[in-house]
C-alpha positions in Angstrom: 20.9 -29.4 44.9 22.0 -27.7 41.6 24.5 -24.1 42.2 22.7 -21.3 40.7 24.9 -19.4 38.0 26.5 -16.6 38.4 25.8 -13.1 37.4 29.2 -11.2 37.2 28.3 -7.5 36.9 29.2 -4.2 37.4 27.7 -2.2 39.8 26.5 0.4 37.5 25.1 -3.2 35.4 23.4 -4.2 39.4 21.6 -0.8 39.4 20.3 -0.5 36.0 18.7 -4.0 36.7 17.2 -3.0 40.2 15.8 0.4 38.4 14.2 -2.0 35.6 13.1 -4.2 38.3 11.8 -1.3 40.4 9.6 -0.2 37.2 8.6 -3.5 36.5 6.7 -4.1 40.0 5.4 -0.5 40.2 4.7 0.5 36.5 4.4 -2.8 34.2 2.8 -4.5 36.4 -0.1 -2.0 37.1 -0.6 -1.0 33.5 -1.1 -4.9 32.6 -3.6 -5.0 35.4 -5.3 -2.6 34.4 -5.3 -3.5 30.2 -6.7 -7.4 31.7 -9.5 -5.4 33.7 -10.7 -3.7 30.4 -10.6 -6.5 28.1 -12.9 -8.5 30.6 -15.1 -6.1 30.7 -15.3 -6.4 26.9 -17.9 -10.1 27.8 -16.7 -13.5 26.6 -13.1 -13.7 27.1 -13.3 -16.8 24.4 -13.0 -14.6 21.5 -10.9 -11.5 23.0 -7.7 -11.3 21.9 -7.0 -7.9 24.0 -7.8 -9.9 26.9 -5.6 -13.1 25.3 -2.7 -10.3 24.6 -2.5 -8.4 28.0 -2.3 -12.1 29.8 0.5 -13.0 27.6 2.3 -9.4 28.4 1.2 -10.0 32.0 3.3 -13.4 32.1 5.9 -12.0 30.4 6.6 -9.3 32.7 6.5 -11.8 35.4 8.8 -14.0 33.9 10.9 -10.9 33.4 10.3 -9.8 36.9 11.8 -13.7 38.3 14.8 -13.5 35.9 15.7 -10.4 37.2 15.7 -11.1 40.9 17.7 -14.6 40.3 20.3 -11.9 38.5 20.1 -9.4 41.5 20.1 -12.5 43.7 23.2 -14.2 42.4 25.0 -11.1 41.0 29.0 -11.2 41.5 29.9 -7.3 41.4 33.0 -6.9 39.4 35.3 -4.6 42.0 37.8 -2.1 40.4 40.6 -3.6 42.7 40.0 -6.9 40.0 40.7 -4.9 36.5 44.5 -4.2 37.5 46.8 -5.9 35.2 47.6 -5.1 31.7 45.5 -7.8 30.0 41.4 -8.1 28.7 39.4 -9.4 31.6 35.4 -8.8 32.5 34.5 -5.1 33.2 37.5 -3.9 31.0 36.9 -2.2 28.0 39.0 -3.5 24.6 39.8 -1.6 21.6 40.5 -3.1 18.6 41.3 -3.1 14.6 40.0 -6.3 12.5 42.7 -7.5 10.3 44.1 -6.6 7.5 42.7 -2.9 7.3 39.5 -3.1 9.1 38.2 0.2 11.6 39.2 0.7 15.0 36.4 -0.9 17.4 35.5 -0.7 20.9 34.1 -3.4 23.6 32.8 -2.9 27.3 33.6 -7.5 28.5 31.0 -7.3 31.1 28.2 -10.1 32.3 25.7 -11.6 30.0 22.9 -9.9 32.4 24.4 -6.4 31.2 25.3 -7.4 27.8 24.0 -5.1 25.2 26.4 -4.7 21.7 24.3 -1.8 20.7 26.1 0.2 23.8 29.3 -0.9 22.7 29.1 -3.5 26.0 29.3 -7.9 25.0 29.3 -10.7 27.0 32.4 -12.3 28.5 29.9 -15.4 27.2 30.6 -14.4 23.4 32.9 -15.4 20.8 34.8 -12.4 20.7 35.2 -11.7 24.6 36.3 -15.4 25.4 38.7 -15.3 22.5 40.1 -11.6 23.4 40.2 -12.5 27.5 43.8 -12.4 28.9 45.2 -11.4 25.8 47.6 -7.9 26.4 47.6 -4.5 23.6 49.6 -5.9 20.6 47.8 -9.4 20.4 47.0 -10.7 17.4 43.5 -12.6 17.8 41.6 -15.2 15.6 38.1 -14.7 16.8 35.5 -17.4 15.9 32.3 -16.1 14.8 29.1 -17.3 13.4 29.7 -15.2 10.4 33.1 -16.9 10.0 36.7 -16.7 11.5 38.2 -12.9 11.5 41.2 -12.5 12.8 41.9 -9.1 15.3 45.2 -6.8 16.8 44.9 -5.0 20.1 45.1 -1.8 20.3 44.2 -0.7 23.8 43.0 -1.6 27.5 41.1 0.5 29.5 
């Protein structure tokens, strides 16, 4: 029998995914329901593309719904006991500067089921985390990226 991956998360990551969850089963689901029920009432289901669209959102929510419990399911919850130590590691924010005179930036290594670079938070998965992970303030980095190699100093661990 295959393992099942892994989820490493926060716990603040675990409960923003059993709140999306919890609206997915009580909300989504409903309103999807409901958008199906009127586009069969429009006749031959053929032709109807509200009725075509609302299945496709219906399986997508479903699909969304399954992801997410195997997440929950297999989540490893990052404890604050594991951050000590002076040196990047998942659930650890990282502050850097990209060489030779780029701006001061600032990363959140968590799971790739709480990943989200828009909030400042990236995947221990990506190029950057594995490259900065148990590296210590003062490190100079070469970080492989798809838009090429850049090269990065530490400048803080939180």
């Amino acid at each position: 029998m295959a393992t099942e991956k892994v989820f490493p998360m926060t716990q603040a990551g675990k409960e923003k995914l059993e709140q999306e969850l919890e609206y997915l089963k009580t909300v989504k689901r409903k309103e999807v329901v409901e958008r199906i029920k009127i586009a069969r009432s429009f006749g031959d289901l053929s032709e109807n593309s509200e009725y075509d669209s609302a299945k496709e959102e219906q399986a997508f929510v479903e699909g969304r719904i399954t992801t997410i419990e195997n997440m929950i399911r297999n989540a490893k919850i990052i404890a604050e006991g594991e951050l000590a130590g002076d040196s990047v590691a998942l659930g650890r924010s990282v502050t850097f500067i990209e060489l030779p005179d780029g701006e001061e930036e600032t990363y959140a290594i968590v799971g790739s089921a709480e990943a989200d670079p828009f909030e400042g938070k990236i995947s221990n998965d990506s190029p950057i985390a594995k490259s900065l992970i148990g590296k210590k303030v003062g490190d100079e980095v070469s970080v492989q990226t798809p838009g090429g190699e850049m090269s990065v100093r530490i400048v803080s661990i939180k």
